[in-house]
Backbone as a printed PyTorch tensor [residue, N CA C, xyz], in Angstrom:
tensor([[[ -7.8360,   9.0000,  14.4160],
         [ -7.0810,   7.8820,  14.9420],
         [ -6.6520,   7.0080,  13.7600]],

        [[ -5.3830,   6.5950,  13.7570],
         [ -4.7380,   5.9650,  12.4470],
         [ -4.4850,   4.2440,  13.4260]],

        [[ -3.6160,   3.5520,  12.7040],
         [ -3.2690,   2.2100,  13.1930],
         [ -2.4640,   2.0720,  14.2870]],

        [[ -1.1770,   3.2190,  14.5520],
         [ -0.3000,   3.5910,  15.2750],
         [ -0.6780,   3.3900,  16.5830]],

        [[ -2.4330,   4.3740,  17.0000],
         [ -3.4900,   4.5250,  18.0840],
         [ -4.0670,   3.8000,  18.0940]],

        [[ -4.4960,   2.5790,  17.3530],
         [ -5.3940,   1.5200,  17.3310],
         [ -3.8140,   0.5880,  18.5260]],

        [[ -2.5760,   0.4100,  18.0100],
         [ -1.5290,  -0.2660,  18.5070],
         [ -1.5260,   0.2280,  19.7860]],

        [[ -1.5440,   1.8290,  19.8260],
         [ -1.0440,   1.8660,  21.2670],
         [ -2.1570,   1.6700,  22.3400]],

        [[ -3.6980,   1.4250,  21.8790],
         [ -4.8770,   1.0930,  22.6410],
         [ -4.9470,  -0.5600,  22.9950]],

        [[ -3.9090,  -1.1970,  22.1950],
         [ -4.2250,  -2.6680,  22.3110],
         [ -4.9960,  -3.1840,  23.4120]],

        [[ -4.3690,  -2.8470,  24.1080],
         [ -4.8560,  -3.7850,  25.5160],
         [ -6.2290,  -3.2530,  25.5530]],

        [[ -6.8660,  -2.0870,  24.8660],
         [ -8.6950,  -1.5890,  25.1170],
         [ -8.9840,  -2.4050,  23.6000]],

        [[ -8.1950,  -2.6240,  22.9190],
         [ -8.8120,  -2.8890,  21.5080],
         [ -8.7140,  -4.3200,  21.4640]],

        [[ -7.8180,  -5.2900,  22.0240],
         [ -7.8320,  -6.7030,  22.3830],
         [ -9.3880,  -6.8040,  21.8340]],

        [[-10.4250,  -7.1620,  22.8080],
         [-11.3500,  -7.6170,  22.6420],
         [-12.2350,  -7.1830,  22.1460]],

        [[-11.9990,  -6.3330,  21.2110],
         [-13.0380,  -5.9490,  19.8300],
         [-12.5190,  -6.6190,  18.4750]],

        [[-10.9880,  -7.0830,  18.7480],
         [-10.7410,  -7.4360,  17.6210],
         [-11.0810,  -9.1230,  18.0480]],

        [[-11.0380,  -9.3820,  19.2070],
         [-11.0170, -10.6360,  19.5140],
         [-13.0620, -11.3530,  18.9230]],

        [[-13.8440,  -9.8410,  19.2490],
         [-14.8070, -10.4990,  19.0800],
         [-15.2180, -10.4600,  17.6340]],

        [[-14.8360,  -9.9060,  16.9610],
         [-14.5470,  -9.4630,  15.2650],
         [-14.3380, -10.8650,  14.9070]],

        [[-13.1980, -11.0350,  14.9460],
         [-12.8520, -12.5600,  14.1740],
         [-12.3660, -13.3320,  15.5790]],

        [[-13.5080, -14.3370,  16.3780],
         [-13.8800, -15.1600,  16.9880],
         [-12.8010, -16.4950,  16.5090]],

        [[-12.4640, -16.6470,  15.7270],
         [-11.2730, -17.7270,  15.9130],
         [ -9.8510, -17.6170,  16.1940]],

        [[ -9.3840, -16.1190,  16.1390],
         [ -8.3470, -15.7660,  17.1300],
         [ -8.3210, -16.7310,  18.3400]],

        [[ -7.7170, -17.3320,  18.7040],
         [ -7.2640, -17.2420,  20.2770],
         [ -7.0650, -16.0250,  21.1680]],

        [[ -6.6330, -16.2140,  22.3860],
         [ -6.8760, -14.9480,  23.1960],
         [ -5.3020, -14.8890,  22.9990]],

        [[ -4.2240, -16.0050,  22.9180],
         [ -2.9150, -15.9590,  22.6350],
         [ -2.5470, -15.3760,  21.5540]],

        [[ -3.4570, -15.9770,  20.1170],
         [ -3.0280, -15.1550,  19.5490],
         [ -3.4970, -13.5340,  19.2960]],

        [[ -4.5200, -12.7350,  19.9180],
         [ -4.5640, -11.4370,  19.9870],
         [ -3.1000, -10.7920,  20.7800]],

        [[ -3.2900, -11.4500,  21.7560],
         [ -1.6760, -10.8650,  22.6380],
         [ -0.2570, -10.8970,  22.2370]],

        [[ -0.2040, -12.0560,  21.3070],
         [  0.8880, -11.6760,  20.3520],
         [  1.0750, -11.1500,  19.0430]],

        [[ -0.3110, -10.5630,  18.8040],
         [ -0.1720,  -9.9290,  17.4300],
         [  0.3170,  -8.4680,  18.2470]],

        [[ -0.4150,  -8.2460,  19.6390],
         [  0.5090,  -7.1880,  20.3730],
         [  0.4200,  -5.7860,  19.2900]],

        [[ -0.7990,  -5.2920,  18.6330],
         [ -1.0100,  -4.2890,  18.1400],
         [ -0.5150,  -3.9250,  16.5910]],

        [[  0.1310,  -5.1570,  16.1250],
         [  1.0130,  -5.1180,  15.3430],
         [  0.3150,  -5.9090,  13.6400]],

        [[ -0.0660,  -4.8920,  12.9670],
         [ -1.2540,  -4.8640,  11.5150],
         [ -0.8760,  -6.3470,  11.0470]],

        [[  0.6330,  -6.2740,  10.1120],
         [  1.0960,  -6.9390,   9.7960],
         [  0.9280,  -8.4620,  10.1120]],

        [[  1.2260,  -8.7080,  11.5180],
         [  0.9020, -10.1730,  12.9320],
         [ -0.6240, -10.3400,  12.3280]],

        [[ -1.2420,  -9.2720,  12.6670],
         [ -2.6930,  -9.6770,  12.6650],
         [ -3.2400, -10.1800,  11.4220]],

        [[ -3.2420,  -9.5850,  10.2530],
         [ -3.5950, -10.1830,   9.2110],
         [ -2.8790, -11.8510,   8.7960]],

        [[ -1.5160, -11.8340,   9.4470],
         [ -1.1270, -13.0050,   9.1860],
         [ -1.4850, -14.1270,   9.9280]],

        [[ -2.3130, -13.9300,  11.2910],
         [ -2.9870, -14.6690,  11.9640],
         [ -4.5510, -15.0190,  11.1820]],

        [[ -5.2180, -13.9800,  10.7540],
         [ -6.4000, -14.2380,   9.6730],
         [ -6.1470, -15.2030,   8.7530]],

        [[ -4.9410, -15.1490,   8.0240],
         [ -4.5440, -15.7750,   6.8740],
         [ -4.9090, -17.0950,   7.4910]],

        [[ -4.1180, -17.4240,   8.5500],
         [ -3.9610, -18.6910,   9.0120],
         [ -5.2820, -19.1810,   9.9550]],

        [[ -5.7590, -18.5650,  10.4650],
         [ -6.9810, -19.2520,  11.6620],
         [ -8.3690, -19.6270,  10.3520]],

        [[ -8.0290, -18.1900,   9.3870],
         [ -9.3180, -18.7810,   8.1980],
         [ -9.2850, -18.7170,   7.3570]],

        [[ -7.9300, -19.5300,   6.5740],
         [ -7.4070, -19.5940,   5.2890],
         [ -7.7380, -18.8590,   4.2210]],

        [[ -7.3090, -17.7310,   4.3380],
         [ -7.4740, -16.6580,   3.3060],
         [ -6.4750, -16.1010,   3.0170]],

        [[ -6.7320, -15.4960,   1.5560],
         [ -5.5680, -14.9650,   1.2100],
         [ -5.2270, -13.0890,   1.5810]],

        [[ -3.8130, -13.3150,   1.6300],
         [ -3.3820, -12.0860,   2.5360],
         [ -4.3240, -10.5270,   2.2710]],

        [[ -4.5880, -10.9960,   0.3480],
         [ -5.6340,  -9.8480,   0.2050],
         [ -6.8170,  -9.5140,   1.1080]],

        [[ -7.4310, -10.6910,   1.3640],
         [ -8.6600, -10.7250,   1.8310],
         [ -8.5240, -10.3200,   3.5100]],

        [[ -7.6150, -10.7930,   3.8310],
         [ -7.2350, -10.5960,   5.3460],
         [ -6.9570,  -9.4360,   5.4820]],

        [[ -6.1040,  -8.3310,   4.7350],
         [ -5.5270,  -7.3140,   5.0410],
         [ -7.1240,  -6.2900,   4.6450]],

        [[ -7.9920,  -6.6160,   3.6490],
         [ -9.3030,  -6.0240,   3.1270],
         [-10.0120,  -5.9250,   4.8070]],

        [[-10.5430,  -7.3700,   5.2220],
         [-11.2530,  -7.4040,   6.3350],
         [-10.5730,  -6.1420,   7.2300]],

        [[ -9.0620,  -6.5870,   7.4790],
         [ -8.5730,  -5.9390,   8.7690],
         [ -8.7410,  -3.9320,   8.1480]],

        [[ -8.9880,  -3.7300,   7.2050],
         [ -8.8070,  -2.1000,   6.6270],
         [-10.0040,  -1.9050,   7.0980]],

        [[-11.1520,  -2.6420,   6.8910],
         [-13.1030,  -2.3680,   6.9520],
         [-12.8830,  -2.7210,   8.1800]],

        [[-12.3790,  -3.2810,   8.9590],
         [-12.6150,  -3.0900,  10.6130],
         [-12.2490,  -1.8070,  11.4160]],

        [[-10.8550,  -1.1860,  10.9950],
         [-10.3450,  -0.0300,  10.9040],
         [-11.2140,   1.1870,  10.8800]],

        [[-12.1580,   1.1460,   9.8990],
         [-12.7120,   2.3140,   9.2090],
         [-13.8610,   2.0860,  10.1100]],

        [[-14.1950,   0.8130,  10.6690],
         [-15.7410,   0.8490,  11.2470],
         [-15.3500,   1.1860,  12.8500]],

        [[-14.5720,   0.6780,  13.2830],
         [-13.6270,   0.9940,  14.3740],
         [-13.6360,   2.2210,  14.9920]],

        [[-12.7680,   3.1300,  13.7990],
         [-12.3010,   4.1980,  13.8580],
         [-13.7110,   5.5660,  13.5470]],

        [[-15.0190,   4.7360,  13.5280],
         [-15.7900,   6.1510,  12.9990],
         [-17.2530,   5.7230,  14.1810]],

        [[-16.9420,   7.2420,  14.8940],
         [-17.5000,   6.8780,  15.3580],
         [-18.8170,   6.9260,  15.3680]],

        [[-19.8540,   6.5280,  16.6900],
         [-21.2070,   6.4750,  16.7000],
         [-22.2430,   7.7880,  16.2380]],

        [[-22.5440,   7.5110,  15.6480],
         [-24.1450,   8.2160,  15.1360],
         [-24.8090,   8.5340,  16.5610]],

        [[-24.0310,   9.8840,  17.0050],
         [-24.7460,  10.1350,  18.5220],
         [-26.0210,  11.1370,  17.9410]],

        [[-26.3070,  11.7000,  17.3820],
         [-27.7020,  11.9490,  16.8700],
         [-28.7980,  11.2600,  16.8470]],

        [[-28.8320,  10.1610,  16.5680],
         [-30.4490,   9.6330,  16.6290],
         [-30.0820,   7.7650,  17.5660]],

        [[-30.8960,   7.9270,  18.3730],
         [-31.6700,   7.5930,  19.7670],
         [-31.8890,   5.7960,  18.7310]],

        [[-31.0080,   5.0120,  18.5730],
         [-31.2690,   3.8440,  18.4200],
         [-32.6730,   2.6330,  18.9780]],

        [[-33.1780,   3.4510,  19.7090],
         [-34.0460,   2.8610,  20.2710],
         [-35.4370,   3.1890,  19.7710]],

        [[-35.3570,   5.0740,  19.9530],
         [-36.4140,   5.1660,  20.2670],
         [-36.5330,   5.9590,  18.6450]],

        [[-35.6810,   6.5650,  17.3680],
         [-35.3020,   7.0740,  16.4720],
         [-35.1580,   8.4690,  16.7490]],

        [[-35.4420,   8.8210,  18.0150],
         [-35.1720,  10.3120,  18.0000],
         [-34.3370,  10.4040,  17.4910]],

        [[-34.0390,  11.6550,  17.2710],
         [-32.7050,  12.5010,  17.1350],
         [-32.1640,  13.2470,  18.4020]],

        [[-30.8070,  13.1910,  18.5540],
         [-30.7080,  14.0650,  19.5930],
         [-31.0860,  15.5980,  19.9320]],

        [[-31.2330,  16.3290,  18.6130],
         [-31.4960,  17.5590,  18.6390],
         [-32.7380,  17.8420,  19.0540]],

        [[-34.0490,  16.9440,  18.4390],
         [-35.3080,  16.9130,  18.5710],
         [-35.5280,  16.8960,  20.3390]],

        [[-34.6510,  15.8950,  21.1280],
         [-34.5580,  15.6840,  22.1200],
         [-34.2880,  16.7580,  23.4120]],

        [[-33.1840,  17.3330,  22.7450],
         [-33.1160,  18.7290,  23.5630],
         [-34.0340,  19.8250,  23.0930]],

        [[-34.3900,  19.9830,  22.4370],
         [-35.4300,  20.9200,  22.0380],
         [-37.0600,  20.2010,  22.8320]],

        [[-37.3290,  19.2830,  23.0390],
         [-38.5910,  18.5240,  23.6020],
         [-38.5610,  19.0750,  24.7300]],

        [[-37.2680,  18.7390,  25.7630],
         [-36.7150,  18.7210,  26.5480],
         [-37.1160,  20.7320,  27.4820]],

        [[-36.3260,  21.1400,  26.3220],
         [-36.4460,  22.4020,  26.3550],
         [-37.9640,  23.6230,  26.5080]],

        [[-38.5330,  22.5880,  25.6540],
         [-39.7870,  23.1890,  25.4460],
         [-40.7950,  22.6780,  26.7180]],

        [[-40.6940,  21.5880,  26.9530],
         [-41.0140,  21.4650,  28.3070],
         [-40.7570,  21.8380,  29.4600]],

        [[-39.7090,  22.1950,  29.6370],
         [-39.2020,  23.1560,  30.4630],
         [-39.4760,  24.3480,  30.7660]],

        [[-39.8390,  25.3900,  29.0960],
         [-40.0110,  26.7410,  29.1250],
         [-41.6540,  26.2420,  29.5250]],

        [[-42.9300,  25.2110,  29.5740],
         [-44.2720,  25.3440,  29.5120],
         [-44.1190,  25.0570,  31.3350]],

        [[-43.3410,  24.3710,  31.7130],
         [-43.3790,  24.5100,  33.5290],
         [-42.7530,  25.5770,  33.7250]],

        [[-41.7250,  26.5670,  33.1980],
         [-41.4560,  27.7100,  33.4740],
         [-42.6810,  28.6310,  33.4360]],

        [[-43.6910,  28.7610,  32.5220],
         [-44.4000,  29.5170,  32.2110],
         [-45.6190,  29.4960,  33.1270]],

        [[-45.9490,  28.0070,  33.3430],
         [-47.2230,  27.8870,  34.3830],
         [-46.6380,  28.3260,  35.8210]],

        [[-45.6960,  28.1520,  35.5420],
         [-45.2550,  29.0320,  37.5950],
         [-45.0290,  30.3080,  37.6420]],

        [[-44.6320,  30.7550,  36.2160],
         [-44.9800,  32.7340,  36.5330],
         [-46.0280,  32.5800,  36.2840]],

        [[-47.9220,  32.2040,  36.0830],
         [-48.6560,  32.8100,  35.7560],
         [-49.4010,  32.7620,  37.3370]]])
């Protein structure tokens, strides 16, 4: 997914960017309307920074955005998912086994 798909998701991506940088308005997310350029120039202005820094933030939101979750290991509990189906599994084959004997 590039910026193009981040634009054409707006209306799902609104409020990730909205909760990202919290001094947006909700007006101004809807008129940056998916559009890179709008958005960084709204950063510039809601938290006086320079366009470098704004366009930096908005690239590292992109990349964190765009990659997704670490579905392998179990945030909670540290499993891993693999460990999980294999647990899973193996428990399965030891109630399989006690009902053929």
């Amino acid at each position: 997914m590039n910026w193009e798909q981040i634009s054409g998701q707006w209306h799902q991506v609104a409020g990730q960017v909205k909760s990202q940088w919290g001094k947006l308005t909700d007006d101004d997310v809807v008129n940056v309307a998916g559009k890179k350029e709008q958005l960084i120039g709204k950063l510039q202005e809601r938290y006086g920074i320079i366009k470098d820094d704004a366009e930096a933030q908005v690239n590292a939101w992109i990349v964190k955005f765009l990659t997704p979750p670490d579905k392998s290991t179990d945030a909670a509990t540290g499993n891993t998912a693999a460990s999980d189906v294999k647990g899973s599994t193996q428990g399965n084959n030891v109630a399989h086994n006690k009902s053929a004997n």
